[in-house]
Structure formats: structure tokens, C-alpha cells
N, CA and C of each residue as an Amber inpcrd file, in Angstrom:
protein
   399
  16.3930000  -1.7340000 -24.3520000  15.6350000  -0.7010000 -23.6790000
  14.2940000  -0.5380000 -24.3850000  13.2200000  -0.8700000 -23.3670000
  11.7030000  -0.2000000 -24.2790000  11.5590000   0.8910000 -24.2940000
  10.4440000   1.8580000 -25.4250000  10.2840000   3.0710000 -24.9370000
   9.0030000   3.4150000 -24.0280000   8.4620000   4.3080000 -24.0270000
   7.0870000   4.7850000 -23.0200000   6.2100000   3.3870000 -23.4850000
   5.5500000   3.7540000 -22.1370000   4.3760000   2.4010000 -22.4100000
   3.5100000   3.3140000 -23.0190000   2.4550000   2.6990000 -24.3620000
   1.6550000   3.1020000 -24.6480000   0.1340000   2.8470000 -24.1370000
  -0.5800000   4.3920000 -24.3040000  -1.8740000   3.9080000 -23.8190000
  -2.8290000   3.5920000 -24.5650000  -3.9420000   2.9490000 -24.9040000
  -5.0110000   2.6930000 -25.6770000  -5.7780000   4.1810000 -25.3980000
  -6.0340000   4.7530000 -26.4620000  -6.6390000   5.9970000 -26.5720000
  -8.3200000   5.9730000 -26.1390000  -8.5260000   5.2340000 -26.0630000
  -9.7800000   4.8290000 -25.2460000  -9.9500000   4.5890000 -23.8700000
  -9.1380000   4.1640000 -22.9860000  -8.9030000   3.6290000 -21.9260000
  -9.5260000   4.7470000 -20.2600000  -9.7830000   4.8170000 -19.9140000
 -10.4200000   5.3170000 -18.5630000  -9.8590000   5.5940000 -17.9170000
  -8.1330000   5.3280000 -18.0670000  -6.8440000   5.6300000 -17.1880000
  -6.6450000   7.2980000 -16.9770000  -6.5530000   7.9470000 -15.8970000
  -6.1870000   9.5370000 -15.9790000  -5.1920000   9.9240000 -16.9880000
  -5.7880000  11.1820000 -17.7840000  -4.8000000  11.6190000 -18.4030000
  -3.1090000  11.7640000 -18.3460000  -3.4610000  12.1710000 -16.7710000
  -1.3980000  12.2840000 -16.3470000  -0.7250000  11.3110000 -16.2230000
  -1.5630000  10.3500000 -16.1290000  -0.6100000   9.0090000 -15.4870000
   0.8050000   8.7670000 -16.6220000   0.6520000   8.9140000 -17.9010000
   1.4800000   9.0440000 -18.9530000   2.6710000   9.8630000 -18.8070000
   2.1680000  11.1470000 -18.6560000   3.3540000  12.1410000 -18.4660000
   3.9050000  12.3240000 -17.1960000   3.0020000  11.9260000 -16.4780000
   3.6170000  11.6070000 -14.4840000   4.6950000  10.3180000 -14.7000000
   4.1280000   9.7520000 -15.4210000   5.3970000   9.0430000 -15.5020000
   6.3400000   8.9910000 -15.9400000   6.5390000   9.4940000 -16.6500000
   7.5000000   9.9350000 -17.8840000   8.5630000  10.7700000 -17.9680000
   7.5820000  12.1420000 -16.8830000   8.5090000  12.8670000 -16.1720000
   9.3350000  12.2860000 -14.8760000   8.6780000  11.6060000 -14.1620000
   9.5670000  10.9310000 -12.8450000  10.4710000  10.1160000 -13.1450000
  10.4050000   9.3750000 -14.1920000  11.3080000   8.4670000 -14.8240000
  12.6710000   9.3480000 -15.0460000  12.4180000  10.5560000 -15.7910000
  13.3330000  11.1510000 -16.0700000  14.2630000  12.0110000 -14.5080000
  13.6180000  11.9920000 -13.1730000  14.3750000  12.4310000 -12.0620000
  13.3080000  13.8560000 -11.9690000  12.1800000  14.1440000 -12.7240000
  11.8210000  15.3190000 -12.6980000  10.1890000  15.2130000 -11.5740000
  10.7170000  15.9240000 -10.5930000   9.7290000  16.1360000  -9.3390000
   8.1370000  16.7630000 -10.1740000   7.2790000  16.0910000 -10.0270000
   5.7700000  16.2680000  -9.8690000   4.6880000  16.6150000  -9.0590000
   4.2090000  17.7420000  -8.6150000   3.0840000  17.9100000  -7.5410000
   1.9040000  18.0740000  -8.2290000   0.8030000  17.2150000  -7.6380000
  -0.2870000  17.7230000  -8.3830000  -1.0760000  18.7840000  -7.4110000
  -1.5450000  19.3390000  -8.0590000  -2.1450000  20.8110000  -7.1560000
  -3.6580000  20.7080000  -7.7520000  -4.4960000  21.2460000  -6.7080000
  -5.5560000  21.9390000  -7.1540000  -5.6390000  23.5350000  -6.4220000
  -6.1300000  23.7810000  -7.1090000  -7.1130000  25.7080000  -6.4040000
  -7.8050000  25.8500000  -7.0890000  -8.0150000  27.6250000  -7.0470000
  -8.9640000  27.8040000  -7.9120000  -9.6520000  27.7380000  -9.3130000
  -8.3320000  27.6520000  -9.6290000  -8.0580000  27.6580000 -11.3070000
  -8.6780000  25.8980000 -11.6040000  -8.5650000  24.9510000 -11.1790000
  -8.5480000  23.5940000 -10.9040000  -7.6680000  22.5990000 -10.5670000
  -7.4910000  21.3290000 -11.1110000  -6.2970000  20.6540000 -10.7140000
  -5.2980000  20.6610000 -11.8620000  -4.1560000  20.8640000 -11.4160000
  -2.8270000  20.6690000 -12.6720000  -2.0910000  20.0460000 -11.9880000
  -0.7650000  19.9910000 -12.5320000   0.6390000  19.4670000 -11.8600000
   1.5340000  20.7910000 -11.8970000   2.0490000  20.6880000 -10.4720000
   3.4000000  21.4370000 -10.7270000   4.4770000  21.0980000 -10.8950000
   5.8060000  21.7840000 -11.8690000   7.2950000  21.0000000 -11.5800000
   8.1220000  22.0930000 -11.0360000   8.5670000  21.8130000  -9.5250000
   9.8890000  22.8800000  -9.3880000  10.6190000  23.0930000  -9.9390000
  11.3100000  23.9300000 -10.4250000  12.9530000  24.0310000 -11.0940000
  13.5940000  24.4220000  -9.9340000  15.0670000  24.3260000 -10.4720000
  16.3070000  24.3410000  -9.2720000  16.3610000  26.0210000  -9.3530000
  15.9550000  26.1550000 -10.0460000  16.4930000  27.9380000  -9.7870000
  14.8330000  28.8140000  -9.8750000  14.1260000  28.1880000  -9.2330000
  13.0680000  28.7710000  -8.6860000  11.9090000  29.1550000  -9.2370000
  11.9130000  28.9570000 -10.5680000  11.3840000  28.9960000 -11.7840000
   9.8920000  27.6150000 -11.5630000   9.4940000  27.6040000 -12.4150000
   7.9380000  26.4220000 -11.5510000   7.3910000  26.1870000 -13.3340000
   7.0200000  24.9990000 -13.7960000   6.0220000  24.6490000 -14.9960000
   5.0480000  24.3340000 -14.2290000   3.9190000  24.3550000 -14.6750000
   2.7220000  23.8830000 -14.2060000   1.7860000  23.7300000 -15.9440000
   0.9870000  22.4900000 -15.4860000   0.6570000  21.9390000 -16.8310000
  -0.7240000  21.2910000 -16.3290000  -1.6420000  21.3540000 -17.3590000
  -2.9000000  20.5100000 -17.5260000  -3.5520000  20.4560000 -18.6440000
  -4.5650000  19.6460000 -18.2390000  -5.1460000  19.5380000 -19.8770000
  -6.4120000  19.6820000 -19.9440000  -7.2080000  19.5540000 -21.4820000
  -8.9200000  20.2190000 -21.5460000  -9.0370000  18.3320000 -22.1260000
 -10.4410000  18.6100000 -21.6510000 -10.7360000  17.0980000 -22.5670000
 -11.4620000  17.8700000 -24.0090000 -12.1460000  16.8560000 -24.5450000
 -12.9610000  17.0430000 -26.0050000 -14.1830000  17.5200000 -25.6440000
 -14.2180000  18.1290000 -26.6380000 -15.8630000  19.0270000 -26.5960000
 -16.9670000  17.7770000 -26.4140000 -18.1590000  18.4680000 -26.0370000
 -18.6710000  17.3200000 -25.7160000 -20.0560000  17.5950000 -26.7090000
 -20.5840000  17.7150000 -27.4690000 -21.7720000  18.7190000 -27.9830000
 -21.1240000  20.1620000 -27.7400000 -22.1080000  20.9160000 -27.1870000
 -22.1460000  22.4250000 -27.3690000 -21.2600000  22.8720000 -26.5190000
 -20.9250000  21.7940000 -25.7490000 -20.0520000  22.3590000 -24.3410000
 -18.5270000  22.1340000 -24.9520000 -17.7960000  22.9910000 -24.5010000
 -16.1110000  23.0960000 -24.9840000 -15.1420000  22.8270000 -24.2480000
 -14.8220000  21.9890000 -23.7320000 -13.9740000  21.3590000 -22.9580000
 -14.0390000  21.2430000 -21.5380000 -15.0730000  20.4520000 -21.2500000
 -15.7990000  20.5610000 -20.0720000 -15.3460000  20.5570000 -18.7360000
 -13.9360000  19.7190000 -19.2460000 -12.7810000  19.4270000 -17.8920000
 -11.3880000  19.9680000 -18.5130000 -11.0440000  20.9700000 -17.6820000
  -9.8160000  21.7030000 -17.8080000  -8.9340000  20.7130000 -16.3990000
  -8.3040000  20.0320000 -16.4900000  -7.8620000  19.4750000 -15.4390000
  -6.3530000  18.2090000 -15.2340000  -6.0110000  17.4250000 -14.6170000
  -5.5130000  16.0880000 -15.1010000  -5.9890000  15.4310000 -15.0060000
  -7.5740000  15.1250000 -14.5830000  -8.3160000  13.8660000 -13.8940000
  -9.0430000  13.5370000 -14.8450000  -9.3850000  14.0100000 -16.0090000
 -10.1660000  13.2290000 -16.5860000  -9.2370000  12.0640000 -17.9910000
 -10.2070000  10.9570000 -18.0090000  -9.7780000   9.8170000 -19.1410000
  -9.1920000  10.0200000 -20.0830000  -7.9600000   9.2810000 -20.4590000
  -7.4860000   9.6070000 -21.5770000  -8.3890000   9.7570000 -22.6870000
  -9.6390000   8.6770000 -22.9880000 -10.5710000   8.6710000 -24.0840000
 -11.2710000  10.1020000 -24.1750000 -11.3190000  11.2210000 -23.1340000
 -11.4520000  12.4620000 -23.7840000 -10.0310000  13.3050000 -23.9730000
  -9.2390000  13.1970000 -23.8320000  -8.2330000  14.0470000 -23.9950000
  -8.5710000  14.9050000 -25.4160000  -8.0720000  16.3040000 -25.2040000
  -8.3610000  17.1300000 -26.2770000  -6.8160000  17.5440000 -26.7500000
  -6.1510000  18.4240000 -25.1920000  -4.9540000  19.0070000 -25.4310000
  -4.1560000  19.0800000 -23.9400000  -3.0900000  20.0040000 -24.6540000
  -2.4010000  19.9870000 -22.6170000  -1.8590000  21.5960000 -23.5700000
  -1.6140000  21.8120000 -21.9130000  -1.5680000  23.3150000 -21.6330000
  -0.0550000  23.5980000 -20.4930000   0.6500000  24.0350000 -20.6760000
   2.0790000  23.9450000 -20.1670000   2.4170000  25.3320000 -20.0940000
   2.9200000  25.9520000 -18.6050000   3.1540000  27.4160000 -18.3530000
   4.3900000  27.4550000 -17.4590000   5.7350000  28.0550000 -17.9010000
   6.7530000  28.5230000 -17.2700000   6.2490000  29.8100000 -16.1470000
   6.6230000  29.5890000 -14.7050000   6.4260000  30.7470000 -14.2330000
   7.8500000  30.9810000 -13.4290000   7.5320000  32.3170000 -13.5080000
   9.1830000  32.8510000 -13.4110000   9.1870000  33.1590000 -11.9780000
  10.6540000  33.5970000 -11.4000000  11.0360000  33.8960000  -9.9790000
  10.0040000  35.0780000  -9.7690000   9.7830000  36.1100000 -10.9850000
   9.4340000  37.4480000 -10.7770000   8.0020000  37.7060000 -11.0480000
   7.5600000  36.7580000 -11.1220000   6.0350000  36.3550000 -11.3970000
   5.0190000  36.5340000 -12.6530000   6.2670000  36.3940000 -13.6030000
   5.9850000  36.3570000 -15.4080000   5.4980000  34.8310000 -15.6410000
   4.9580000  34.6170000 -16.6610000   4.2050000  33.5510000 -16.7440000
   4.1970000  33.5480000 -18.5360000   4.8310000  32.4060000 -19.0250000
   4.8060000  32.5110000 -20.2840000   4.6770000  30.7120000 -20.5460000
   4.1540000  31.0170000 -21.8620000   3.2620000  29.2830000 -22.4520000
   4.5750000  28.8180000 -22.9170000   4.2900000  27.1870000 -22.2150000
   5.9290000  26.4830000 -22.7380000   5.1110000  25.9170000 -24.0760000
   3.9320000  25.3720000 -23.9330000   3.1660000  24.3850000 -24.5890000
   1.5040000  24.3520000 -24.4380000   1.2520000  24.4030000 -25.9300000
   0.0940000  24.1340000 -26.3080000  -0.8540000  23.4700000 -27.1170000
  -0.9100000  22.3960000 -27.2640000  -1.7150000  21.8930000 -28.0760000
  -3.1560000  21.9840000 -29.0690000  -3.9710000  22.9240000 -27.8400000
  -5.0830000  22.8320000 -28.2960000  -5.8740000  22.7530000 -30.2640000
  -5.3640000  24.0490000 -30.9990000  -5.4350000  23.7110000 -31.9180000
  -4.8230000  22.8410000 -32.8890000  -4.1950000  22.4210000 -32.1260000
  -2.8610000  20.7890000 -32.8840000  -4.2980000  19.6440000 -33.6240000
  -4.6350000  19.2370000 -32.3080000  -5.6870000  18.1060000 -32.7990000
  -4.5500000  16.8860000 -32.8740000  -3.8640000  17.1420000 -31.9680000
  -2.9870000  15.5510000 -31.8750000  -3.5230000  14.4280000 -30.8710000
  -3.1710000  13.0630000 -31.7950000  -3.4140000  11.8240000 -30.8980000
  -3.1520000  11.7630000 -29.0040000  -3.5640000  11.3250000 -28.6430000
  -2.8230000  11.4330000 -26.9040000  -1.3730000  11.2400000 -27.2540000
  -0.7830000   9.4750000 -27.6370000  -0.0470000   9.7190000 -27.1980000
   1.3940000  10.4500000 -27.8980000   1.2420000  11.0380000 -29.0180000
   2.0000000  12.2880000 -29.4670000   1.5000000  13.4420000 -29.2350000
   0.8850000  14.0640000 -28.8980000   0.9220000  15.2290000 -27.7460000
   1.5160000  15.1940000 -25.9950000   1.5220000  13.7180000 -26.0190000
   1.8900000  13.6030000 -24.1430000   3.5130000  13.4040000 -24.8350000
   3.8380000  12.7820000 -25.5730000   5.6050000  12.8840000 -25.7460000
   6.2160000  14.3550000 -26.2610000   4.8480000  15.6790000 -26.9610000
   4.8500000  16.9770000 -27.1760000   5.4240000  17.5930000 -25.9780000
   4.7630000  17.0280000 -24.9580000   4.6830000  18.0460000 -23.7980000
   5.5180000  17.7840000 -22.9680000   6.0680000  15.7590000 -22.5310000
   6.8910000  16.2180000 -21.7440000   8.4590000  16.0330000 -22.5710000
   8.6940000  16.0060000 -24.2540000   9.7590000  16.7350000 -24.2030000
  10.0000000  18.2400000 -24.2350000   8.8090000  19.3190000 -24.4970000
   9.3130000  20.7560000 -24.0220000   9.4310000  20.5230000 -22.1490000
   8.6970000  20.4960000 -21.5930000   9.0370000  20.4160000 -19.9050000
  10.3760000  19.9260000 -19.2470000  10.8170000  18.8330000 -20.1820000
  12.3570000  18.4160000 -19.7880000  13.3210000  19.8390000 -20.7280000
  13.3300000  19.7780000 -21.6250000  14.3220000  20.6820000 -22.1210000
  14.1710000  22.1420000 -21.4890000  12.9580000  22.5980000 -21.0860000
  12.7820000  23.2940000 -19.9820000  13.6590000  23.6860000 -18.8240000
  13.4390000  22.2870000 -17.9750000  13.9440000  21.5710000 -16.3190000
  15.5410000  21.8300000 -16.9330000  15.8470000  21.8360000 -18.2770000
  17.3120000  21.5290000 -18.6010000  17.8440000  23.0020000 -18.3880000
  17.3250000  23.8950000 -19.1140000  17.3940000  24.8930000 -18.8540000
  17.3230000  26.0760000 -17.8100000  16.7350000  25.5250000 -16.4800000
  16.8420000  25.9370000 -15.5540000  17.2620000  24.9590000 -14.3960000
  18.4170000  24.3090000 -14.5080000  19.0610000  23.4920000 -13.7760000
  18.8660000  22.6700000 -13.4400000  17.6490000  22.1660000 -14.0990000
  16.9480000  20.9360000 -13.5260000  15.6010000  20.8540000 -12.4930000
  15.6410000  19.8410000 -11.9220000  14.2390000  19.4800000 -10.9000000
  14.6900000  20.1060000  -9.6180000  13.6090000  21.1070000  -9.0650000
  14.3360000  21.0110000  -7.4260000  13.3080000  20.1780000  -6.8550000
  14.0290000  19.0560000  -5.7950000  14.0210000  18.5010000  -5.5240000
  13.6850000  18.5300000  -3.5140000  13.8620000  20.1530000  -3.5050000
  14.2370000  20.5710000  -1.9410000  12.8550000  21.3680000  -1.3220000
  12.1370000  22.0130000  -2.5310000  10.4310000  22.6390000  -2.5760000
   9.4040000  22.1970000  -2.0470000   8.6640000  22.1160000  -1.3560000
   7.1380000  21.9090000  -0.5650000   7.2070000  20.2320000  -0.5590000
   6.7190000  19.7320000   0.1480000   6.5360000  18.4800000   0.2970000
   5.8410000  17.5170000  -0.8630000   5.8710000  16.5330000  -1.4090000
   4.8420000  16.2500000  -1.8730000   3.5650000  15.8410000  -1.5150000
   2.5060000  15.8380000  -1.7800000   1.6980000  15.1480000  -1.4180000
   0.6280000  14.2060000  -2.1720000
């Protein structure tokens, strides 16, 4: 058995593609969303419960993380940002990196092992929630 493919920390590839995969591998449903806030991913849970996760890239000069999002290159990745939201509309941080200052790809194996032990904890992936698209 291999483990995760690794990415070259330089590479131009989207940030999520790592943990999109990583999580689906594992049976765990992925939507990527945008609104207002910007683009993240969402994960259903079976008991109604929702993670939603994204990430900041690296400062760039004076500017501080210019893309809060999943779309930008791994070669800026800064951190990821991971939020349990509840049936009752509580919202608490599964995961945070930002002041870590970790490599990509030990912060992307940071994040999606809290999100699985998570999904574990609330019964898993639902699988039955909004369509994907």
C-alpha cells in the first residue's frame, strides 16, 4: 500500500486537490462552495452537523493573505482553516494552522486527519445532502 501522493511545494496545482483527495478516498463527501465569505469546501455529516474548510495563501509584501480560498497554488499556501457547524447554528474551529507555519504537505495531513476523526464522530459522511456540483 502507498501513502498520499506527495506534492512539490512549489507546484501551481490548487491547494485542495490534496485534501479533496484524501478526503474522498476515505468515503468522505466534498462540496466546494463559494458565497460571500469566498470559496471553501463543504463536508456533510450524517447527523446534520457540516465542516467547512479553506485556506489563506502567504503574505505577499504588505498584503496578508491575499487569497482566503481553495483556488489558489500550493506554492503560496500559508494555512487552512477548518469549522464544525452545528444542527443549531454554533460554529466552532476544528482546525487551524495559521500561526503553525507548517510545510503544505504536513498541515494538509493536519487537517484532513482532524476532519475524518470529526466525520467519525458524527456518524460519518452524509452522503444523501444537496447535490454535488
Amino acid at each position: 500500500m502507498t501513502g498520499p501522493q506527495m506534492l512539490d511545494p512549489n507546484t501551481d496545482e490548487e491547494v485542495a486537490t490534496a485534501p479533496l483527495a484524501r478526503l474522498r478516498t476515505a468515503g468522505i463527501r466534498c462540496l466546494p462552495w463559494r458565497d460571500s465569505a469566498g470559496t471553501y469546501v463543504r463536508v456533510p455529516l450524517a447527523d446534520g452537523a457540516e465542516v467547512t474548510f479553506s485556506g489563506t495563501a502567504a503574505d505577499r509584501g504588505a498584503r496578508r493573505g491575499h487569497d482566503v480560498s481553495t483556488h489558489h497554488p500550493v506554492r503560496e499556501h500559508d494555512s487552512w482553516q477548518a469549522s464544525l457547524n452545528d444542527i443549531d447554528g454554533g460554529c466552532d474551529e476544528l482546525y487551524d494552522s495559521h500561526a503553525q507555519s507548517l510545510p503544505y504537505e504536513e498541515d494538509t495531513a493536519a487537517l484532513v486527519a482532524a476532519i475524518l476523526a470529526c466525520a467519525r464522530e458524527h456518524g460519518g459522511s452524509d452522503h444523501t445532502s444537496d447535490s454535488d456540483d
